[in-house]
MARMARMI-490330 format. One record per residue (C-alpha): residue number from 1; residue in three letters; x, y, z. Coordinates in nm, 4 decimals, always signed. Each point is the difference from the previous one (the first is absolute). Layout:
% MARMARMI-490330
NODE   i  aa        u        v        w
NODE NUM Ala        X        Y        Z
...
% end
This chain:
% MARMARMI-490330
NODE   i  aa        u        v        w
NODE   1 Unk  +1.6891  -0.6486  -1.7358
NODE   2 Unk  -0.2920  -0.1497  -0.1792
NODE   3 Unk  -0.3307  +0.0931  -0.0178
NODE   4 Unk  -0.3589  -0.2007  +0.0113
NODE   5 Unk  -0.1950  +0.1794  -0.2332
NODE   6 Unk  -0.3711  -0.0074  -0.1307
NODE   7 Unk  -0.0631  +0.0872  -0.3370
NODE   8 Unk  -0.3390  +0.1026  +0.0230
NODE   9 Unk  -0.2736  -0.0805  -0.2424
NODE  10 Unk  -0.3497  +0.1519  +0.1006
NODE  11 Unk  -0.3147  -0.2196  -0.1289
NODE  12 Unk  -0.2317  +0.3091  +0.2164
NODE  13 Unk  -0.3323  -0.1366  +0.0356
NODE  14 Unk  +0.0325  -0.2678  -0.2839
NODE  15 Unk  -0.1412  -0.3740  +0.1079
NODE  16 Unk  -0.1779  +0.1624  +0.2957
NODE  17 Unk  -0.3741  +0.0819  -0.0196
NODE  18 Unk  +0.0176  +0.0955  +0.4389
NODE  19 Unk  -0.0640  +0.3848  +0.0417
NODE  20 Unk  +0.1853  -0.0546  +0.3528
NODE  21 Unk  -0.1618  +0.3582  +0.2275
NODE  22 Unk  +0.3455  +0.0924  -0.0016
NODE  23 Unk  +0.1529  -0.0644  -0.3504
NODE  24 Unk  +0.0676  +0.2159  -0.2773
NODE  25 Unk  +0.3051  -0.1860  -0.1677
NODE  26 Unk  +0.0283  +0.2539  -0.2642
NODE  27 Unk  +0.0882  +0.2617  +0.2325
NODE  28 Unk  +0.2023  -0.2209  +0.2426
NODE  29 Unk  +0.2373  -0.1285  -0.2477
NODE  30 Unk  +0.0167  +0.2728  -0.2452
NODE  31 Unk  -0.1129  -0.2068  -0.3113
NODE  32 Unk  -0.2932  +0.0365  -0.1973
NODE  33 Unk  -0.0414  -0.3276  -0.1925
NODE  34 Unk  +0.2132  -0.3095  -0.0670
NODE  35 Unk  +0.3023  -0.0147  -0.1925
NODE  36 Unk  +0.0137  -0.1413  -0.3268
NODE  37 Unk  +0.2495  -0.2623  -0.0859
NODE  38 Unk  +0.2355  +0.3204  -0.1555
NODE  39 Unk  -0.0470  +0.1733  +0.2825
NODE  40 Unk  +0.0877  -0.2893  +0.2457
NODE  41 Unk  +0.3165  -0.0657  -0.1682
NODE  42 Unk  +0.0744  +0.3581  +0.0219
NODE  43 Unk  -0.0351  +0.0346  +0.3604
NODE  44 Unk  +0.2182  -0.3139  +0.0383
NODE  45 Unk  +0.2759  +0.1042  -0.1895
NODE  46 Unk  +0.0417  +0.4019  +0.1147
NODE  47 Unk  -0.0169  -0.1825  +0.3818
NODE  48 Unk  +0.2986  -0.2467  -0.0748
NODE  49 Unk  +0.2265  +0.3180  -0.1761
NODE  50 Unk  -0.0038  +0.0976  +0.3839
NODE  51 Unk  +0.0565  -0.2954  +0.1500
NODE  52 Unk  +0.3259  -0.1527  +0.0826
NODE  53 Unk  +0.1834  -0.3687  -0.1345
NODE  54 Unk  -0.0509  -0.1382  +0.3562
NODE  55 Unk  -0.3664  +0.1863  +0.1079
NODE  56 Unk  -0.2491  -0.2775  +0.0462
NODE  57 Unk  -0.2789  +0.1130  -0.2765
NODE  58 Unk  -0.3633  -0.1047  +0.0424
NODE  59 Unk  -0.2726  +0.0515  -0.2560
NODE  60 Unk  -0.3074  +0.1425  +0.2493
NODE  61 Unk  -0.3803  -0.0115  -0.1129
NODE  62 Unk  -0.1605  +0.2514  +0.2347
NODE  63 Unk  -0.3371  +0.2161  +0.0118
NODE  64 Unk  -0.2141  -0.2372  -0.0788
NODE  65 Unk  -0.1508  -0.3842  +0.1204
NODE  66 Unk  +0.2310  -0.1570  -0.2753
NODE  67 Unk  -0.1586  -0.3172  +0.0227
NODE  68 Unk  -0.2860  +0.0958  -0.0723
NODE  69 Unk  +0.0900  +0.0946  -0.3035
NODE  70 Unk  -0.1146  -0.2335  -0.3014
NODE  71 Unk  +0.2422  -0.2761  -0.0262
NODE  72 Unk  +0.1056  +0.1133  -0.3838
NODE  73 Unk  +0.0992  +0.3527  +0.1316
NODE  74 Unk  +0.1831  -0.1848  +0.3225
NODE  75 Unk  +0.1994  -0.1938  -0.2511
NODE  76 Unk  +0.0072  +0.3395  -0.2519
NODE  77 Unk  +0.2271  +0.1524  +0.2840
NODE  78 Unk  +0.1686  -0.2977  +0.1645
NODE  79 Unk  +0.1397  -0.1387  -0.2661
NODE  80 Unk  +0.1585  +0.3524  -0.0947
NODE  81 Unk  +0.1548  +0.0181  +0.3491
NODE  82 Unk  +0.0876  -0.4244  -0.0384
NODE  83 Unk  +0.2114  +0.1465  -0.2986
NODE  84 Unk  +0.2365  +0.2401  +0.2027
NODE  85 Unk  +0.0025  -0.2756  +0.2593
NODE  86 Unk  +0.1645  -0.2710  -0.2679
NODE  87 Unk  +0.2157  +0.2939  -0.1190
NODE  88 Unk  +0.1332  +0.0382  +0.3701
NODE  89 Unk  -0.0611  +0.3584  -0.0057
NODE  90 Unk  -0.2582  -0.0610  +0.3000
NODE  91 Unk  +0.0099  -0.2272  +0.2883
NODE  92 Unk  -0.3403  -0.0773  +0.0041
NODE  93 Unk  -0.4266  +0.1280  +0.0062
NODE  94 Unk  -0.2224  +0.1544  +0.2859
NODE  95 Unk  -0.3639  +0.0847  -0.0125
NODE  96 Unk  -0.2168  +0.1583  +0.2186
NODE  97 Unk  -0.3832  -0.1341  +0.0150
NODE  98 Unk  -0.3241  -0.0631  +0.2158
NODE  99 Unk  -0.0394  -0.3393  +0.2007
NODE 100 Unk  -0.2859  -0.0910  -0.1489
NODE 101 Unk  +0.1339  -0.0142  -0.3074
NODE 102 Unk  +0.2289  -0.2911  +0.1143
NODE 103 Unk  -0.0666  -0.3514  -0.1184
NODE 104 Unk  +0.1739  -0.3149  -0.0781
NODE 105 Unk  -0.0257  +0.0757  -0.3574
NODE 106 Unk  +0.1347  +0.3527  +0.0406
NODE 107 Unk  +0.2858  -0.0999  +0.1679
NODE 108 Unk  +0.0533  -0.2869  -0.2273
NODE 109 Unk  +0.0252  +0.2465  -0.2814
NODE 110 Unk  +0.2542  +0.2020  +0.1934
NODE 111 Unk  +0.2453  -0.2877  +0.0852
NODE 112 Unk  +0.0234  -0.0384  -0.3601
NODE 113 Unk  +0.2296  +0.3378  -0.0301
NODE 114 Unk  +0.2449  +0.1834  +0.2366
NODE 115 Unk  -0.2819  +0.1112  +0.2450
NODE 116 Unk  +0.2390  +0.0216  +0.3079
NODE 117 Unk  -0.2628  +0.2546  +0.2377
NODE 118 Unk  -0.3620  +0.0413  +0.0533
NODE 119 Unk  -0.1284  +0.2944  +0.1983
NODE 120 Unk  -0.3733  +0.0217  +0.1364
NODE 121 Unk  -0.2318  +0.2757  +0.0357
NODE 122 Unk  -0.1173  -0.1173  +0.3498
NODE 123 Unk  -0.0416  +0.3177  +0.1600
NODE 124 Unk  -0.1573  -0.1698  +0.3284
NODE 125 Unk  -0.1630  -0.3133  +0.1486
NODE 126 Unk  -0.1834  +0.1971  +0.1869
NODE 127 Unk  -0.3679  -0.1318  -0.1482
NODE 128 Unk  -0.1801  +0.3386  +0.0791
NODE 129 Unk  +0.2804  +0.2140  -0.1267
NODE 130 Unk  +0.0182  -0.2114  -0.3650
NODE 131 Unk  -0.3339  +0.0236  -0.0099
NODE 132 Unk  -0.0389  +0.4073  +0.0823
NODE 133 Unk  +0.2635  +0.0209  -0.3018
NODE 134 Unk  -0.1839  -0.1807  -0.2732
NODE 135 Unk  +0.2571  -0.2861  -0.0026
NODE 136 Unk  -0.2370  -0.2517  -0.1228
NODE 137 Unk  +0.1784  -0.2937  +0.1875
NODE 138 Unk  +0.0313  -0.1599  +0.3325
NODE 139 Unk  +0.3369  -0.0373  +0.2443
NODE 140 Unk  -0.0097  -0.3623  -0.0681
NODE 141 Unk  +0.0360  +0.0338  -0.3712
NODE 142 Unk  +0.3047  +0.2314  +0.0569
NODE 143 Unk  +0.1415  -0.2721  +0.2497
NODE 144 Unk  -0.0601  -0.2449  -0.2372
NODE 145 Unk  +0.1592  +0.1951  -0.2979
NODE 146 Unk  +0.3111  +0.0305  +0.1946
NODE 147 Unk  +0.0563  -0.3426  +0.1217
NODE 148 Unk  -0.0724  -0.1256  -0.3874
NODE 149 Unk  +0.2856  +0.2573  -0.0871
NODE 150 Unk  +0.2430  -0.1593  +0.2287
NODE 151 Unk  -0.0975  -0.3015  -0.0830
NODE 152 Unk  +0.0900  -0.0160  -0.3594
NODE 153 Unk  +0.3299  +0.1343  +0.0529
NODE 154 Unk  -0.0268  +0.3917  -0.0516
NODE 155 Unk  +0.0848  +0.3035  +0.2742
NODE 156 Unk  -0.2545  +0.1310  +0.0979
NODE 157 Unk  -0.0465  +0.3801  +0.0927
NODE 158 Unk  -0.2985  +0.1514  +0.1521
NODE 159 Unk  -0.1235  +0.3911  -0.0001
NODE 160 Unk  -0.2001  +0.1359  +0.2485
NODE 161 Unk  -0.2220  +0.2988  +0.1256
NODE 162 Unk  -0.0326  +0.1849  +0.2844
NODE 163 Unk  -0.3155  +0.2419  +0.1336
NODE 164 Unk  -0.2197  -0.1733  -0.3056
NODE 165 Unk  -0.3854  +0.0398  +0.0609
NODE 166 Unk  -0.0364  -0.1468  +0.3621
NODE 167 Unk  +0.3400  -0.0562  +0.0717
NODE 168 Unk  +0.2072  +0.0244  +0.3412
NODE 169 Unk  +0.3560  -0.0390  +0.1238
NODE 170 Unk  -0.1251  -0.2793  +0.1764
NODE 171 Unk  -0.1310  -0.1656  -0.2999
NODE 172 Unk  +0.2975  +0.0858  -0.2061
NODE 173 Unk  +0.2219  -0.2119  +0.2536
NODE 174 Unk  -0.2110  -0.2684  -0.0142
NODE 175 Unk  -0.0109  +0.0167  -0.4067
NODE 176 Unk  +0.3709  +0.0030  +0.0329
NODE 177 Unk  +0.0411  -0.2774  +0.2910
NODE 178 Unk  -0.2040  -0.2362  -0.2238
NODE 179 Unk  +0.2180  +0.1090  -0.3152
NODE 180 Unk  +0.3069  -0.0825  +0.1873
NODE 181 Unk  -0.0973  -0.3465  +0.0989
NODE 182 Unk  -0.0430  -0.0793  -0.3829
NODE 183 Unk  +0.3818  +0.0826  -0.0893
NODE 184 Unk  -0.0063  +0.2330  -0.2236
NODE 185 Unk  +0.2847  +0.1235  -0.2016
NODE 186 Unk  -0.0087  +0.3699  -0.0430
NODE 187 Unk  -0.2776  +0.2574  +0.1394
NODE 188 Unk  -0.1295  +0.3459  -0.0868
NODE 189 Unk  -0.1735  +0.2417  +0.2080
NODE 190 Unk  -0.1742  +0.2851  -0.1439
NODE 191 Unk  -0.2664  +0.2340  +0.2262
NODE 192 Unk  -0.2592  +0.0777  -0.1831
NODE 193 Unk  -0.0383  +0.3222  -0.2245
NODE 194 Unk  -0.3548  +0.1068  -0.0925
NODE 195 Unk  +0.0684  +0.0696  -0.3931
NODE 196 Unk  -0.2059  +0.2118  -0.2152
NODE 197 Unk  -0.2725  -0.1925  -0.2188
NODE 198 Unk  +0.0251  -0.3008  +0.2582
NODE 199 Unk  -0.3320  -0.1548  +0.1971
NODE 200 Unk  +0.2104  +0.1409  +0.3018
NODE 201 Unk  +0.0028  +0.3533  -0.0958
NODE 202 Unk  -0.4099  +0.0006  -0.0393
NODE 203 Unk  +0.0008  -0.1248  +0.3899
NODE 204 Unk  +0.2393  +0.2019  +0.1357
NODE 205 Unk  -0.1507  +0.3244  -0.1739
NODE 206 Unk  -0.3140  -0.1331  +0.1461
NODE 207 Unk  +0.1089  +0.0060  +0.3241
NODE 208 Unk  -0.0093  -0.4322  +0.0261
NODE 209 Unk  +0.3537  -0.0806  +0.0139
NODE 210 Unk  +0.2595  +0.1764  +0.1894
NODE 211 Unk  +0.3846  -0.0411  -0.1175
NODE 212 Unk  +0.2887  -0.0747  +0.2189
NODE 213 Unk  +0.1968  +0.2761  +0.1215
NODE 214 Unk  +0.3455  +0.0382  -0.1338
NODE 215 Unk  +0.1376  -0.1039  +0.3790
NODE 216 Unk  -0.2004  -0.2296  +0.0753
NODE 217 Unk  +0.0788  -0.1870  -0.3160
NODE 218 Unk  +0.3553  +0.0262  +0.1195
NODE 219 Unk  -0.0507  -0.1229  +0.3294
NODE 220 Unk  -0.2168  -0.3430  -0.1691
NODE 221 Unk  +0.2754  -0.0324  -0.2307
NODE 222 Unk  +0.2930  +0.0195  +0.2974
NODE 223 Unk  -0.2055  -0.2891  +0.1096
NODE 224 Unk  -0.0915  -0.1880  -0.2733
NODE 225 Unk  +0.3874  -0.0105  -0.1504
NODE 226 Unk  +0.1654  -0.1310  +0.3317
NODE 227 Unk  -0.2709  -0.3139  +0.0111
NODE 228 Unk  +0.1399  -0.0782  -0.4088
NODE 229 Unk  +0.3777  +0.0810  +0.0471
NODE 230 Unk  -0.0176  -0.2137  +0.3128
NODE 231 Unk  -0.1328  -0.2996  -0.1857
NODE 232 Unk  +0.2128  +0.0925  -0.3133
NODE 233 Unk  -0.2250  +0.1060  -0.2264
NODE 234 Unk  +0.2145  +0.2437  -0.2178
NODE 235 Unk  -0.2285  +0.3517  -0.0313
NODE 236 Unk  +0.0271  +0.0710  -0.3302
NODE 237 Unk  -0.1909  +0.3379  +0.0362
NODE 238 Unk  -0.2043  +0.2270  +0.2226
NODE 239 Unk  -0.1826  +0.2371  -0.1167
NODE 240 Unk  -0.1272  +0.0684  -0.4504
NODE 241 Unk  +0.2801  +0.1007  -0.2031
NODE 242 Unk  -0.0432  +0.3332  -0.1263
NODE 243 Unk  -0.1277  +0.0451  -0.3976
NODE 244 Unk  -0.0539  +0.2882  -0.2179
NODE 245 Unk  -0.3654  -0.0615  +0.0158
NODE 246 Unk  -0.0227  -0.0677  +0.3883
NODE 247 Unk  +0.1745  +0.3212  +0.0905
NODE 248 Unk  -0.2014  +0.2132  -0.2247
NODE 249 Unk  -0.1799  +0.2882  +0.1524
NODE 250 Unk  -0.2958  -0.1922  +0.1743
NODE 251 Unk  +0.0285  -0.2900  -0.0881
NODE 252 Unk  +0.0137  -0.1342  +0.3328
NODE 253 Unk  -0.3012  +0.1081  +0.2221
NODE 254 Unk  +0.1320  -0.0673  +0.3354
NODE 255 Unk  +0.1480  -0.2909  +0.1668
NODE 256 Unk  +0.4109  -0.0015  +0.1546
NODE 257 Unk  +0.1423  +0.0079  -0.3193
NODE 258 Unk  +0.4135  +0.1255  +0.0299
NODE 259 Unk  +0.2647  +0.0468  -0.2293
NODE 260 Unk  +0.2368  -0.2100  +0.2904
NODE 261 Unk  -0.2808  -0.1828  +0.1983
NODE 262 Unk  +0.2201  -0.3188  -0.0050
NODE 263 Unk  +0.2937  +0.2259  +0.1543
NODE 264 Unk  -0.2442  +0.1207  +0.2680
NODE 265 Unk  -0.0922  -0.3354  +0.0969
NODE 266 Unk  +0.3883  -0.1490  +0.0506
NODE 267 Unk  +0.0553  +0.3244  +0.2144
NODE 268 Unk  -0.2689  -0.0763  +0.2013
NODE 269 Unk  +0.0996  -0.2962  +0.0544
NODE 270 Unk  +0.3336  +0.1062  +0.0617
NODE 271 Unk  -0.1476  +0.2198  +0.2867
NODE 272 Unk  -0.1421  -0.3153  +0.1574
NODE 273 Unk  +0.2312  -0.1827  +0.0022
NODE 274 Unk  +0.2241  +0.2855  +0.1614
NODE 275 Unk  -0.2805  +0.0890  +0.2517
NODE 276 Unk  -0.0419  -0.3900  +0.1005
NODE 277 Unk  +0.3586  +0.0272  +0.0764
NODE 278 Unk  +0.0085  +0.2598  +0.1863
NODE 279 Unk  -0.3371  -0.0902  +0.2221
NODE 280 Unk  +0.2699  -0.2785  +0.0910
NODE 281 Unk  +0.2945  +0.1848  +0.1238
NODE 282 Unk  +0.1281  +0.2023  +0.2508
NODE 283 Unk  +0.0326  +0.3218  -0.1100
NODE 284 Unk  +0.2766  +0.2580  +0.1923
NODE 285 Unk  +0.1560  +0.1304  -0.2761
NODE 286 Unk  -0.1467  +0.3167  -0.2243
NODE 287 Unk  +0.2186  -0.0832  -0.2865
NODE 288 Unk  -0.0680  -0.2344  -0.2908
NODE 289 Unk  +0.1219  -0.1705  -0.2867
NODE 290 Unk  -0.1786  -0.2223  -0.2021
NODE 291 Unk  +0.1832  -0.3071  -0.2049
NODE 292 Unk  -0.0774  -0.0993  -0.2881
NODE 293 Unk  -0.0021  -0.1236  -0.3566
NODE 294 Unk  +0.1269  +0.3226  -0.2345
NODE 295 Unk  -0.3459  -0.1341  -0.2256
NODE 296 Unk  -0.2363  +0.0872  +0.2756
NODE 297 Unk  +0.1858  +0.3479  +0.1259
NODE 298 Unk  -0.2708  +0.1887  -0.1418
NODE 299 Unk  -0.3058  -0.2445  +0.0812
NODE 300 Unk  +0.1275  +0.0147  +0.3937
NODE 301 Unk  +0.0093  +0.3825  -0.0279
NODE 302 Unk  -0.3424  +0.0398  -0.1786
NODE 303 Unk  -0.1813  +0.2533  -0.1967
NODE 304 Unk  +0.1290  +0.3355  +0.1099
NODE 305 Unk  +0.1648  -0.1628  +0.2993
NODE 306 Unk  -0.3357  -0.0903  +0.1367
NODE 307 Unk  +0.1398  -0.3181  +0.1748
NODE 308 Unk  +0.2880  +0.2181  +0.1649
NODE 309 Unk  -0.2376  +0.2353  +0.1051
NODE 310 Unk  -0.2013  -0.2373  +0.1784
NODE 311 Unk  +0.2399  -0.1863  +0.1710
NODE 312 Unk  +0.1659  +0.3627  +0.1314
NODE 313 Unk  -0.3711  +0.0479  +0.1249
NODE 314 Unk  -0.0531  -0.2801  +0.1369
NODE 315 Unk  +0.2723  -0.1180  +0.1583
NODE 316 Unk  +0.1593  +0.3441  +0.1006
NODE 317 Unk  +0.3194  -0.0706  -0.2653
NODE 318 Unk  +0.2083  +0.2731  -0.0458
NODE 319 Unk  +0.1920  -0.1082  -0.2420
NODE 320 Unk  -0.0754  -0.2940  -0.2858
NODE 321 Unk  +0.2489  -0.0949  -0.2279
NODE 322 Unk  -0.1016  -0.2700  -0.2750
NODE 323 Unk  +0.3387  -0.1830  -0.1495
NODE 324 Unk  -0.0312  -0.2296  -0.3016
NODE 325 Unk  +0.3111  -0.2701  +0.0943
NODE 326 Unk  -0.2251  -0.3650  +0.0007
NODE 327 Unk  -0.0110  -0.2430  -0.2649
NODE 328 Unk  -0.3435  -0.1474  +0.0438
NODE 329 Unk  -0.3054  +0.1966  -0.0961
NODE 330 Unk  -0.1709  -0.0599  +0.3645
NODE 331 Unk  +0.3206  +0.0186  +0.1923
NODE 332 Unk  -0.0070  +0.3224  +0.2461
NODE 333 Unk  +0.1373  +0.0447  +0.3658
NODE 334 Unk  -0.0428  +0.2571  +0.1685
NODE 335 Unk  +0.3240  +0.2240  +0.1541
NODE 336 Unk  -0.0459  +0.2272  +0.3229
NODE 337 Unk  +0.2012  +0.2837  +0.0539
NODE 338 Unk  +0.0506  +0.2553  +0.3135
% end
């Protein structure tokens, strides 16, 4: 079965001169400078050993505001990854930058090569919030940045924030409501972690900023991922991948950070979708069995069976049984049982 797979190539903190209250790029990505031309052909090469003939390869700039980048470096490192386009070896290139560094002129430069996806830092259109985080630009630049992406032709994928400096749930849905009416492609959700040597971690150890709790970033998320998957936008993450330098002792302050936050969220909202269900039936039986996809066994379960022990104390259940025997990923009915 083939694979999509990003070949990652971290540019951390290169072309962007933002200190962002919550960024520390060298921590969240686990890189401490940019790779040299060497060293980006090496990363390229030891990821497509492990790839498969029929994986579809990407060449990914992440970590930093690529664009901003001078336009000598952009073309430094885009016309490496060009290369292992024309040799077939990779399917295309994806980059990951802020919206105000979008322009006509950027984007003409990027039509020139392979440039298939462009992700944004948005993070929120919440004014107040962007501003509380040191974004340095407005929600109608961000707007703007994504309608110019569409516009000439790329996919565009977005990342987000939750429980940033002045954030809500309520202004989280409306971030995400106004996301979805621009069509995005692809979306990422991550809560936010308060990371050593980060604007944020002088606030919160000052007492002026107060993280999200690990379930109520759960709950947002169970919220937030419904309103995307609903208007298909494909989630391509929730929560920061895990690095060598992120999981170090201390290295993150405070904030919901999980090694399986993303599987938290999906059994969450596996639970509400089971609950809402319920609320709707009549319920004589104290026997259950739960249908599903074998994929999502575990997710409908939970961590340490905390959905099944819910729904036994909820709903007086004696018994729950969870079988994996669907074929779609959100196909479930629900079996009761004297």
């Amino acid at each position: 079965m083939s694979k999509h797979i990003n070949i990652p190539v971290f540019i951390p903190h290169e072309g962007c001169p933002n200190d962002c209250i919550f960024c520390n790029q060298r921590k969240i990505s686990g890189h401490l400078h940019a790779p040299s031309e060497a060293e980006m052909r090496e990363i390229v090469e030891r990821h497509l050993k492990t790839a498969n003939p029929d994986d579809y390869c990407e060449i990914a700039f992440f970590g930093g505001s690529f664009t901003g980048i001078s336009k000598v470096v952009q073309k430094k490192y885009l016309n490496i990854a060009q290369e292992y386009v024309s040799m077939g070896k990779v399917k295309g290139i994806r980059l990951s930058t802020r919206p105000d560094y979008i322009n006509a002129d950027i984007l003409t430069l990027l039509k020139e090569y392979s440039v298939k996806v462009i992700e944004l830092g948005i993070q929120s259109l919440d004014e107040e919030v962007l501003r509380k985080s040191l974004r340095n630009y407005r929600p109608e630049e961000a707007i703007s940045a994504c309608q110019m992406i569409k516009e000439y032709g790329f996919s565009l994928g977005v990342q987000t924030m939750i429980g940033l400096p002045g954030d809500t749930l309520e202004r989280s849905i409306d971030t995400a409501k106004r996301l979805i009416e621009l069509k995005p492609d692809m979306v990422r959700i991550y809560p936010t972690l308060v990371i050593k040597e980060t604007a944020l971690a002088e606030e919160y150890i000052n007492n002026r900023y107060t993280p999200l709790l690990l379930e109520d970033a759960v709950l947002w998320c169970s919220i937030l991922v419904p309103l995307y998957e609903e208007a298909n936008v494909r989630v391509l993450r929730i929560g920061l991948q895990n690095t060598d330098e992120l999981t170090e002792e201390n290295e993150v302050i405070a904030g919901p950070a999980h090694p399986a936050f993303g599987a938290l969220v999906y059994s969450k909202i596996w639970l509400n979708r089971i609950t809402k269900k319920l609320e709707n039936t009549d319920i004589s039986k104290k026997r259950l069995t739960i249908h599903v996809a074998p994929s999502q066994v575990s997710l409908v379960i939970g961590q340490n069976k905390q959905n099944i022990k819910y729904l036994k104390s909820n709903y007086q259940f004696s018994d729950i049984r969870v079988v994996g025997d669907g074929n779609s990923p959100k196909y479930f009915t629900l079996e009761f049982r004297e």
